[in-house]
Phi, psi and omega in degrees: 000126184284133161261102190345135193290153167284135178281155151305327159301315170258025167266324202277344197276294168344278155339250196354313171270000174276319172346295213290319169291332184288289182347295225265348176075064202237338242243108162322115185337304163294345171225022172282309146341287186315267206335305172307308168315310168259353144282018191253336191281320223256320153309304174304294203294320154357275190315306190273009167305314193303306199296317183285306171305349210273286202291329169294332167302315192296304167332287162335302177245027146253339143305314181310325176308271155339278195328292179304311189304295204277032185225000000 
Protein backbone atom coordinates (compact mmCIF):
# COMPACT_ATOMS: atom_id res chain seq x y z
CA UNK A 1 0.00 0.00 0.00
CA UNK A 2 1.29 3.21 -1.28
CA UNK A 3 1.35 6.25 1.73
CA UNK A 4 -0.49 9.58 1.16
CA UNK A 5 1.87 12.09 0.53
CA UNK A 6 1.51 14.64 3.53
CA UNK A 7 -0.41 17.79 3.21
CA UNK A 8 1.06 21.13 4.96
CA UNK A 9 -2.00 21.41 6.79
CA UNK A 10 -2.06 18.24 8.44
CA UNK A 11 1.74 18.55 8.96
CA UNK A 12 1.08 22.04 10.68
CA UNK A 13 -2.32 20.39 12.32
CA UNK A 14 0.20 17.25 13.69
CA UNK A 15 3.28 20.27 14.71
CA UNK A 16 0.48 21.63 16.65
CA UNK A 17 -0.87 18.81 18.58
CA UNK A 18 2.45 17.76 19.64
CA UNK A 19 2.83 21.87 20.64
CA UNK A 20 0.15 21.28 22.39
CA UNK A 21 1.03 18.02 24.61
CA UNK A 22 4.50 19.80 25.58
CA UNK A 23 2.29 22.87 26.80
CA UNK A 24 0.10 20.96 28.18
CA UNK A 25 2.28 18.43 30.11
CA UNK A 26 0.26 15.57 28.87
CA UNK A 27 3.44 14.12 27.34
CA UNK A 28 5.24 11.23 28.94
CA UNK A 29 9.00 11.66 30.12
CA UNK A 30 9.68 8.71 27.15
CA UNK A 31 8.01 10.40 24.60
CA UNK A 32 8.83 13.47 24.92
CA UNK A 33 12.48 12.60 22.70
CA UNK A 34 9.91 11.10 20.02
CA UNK A 35 7.91 13.94 19.63
CA UNK A 36 10.58 16.70 19.64
CA UNK A 37 12.21 14.34 16.65
CA UNK A 38 9.12 14.55 14.93
CA UNK A 39 8.34 17.77 15.21
CA UNK A 40 12.12 19.18 13.78
CA UNK A 41 11.11 16.62 10.63
CA UNK A 42 7.63 18.36 10.43
CA UNK A 43 8.87 21.79 10.90
CA UNK A 44 11.69 21.24 8.09
CA UNK A 45 9.38 19.80 6.10
CA UNK A 46 6.72 23.08 6.65
CA UNK A 47 9.59 25.23 5.81
CA UNK A 48 10.61 23.81 2.62
CA UNK A 49 7.06 23.69 1.54
CA UNK A 50 6.82 27.09 2.24
CA UNK A 51 10.16 28.02 0.42
CA UNK A 52 9.07 26.19 -2.94
CA UNK A 53 5.82 28.09 -2.93
CA UNK A 54 7.40 31.08 -2.29
CA UNK A 55 9.70 30.62 -5.19
CA UNK A 56 7.13 29.12 -7.96
CA UNK A 57 5.27 32.48 -7.05
CA UNK A 58 8.06 34.92 -7.30
CA UNK A 59 8.20 32.88 -11.19
CA UNK A 60 4.93 32.86 -11.64
CA UNK A 61 4.99 36.65 -11.61
CA UNK A 62 7.79 37.40 -13.35
CA UNK A 63 6.26 35.44 -16.29
CA UNK A 64 3.72 37.52 -15.61
CA UNK A 65 5.72 40.18 -15.70
CA UNK A 66 7.69 39.47 -18.67
CA UNK A 67 3.98 38.81 -20.46
CA UNK A 68 2.97 42.25 -19.82
CA UNK A 69 6.25 44.32 -20.10
CA UNK A 70 6.10 42.28 -24.23
CA UNK A 71 2.62 43.22 -25.12
Amino acid sequence: MEKKKQTYEEAMRRLEAIVSSIDDGELDIDVIGENLKEAQALIKFCRDKLYRTDSEIRKLLEEHETIENDA
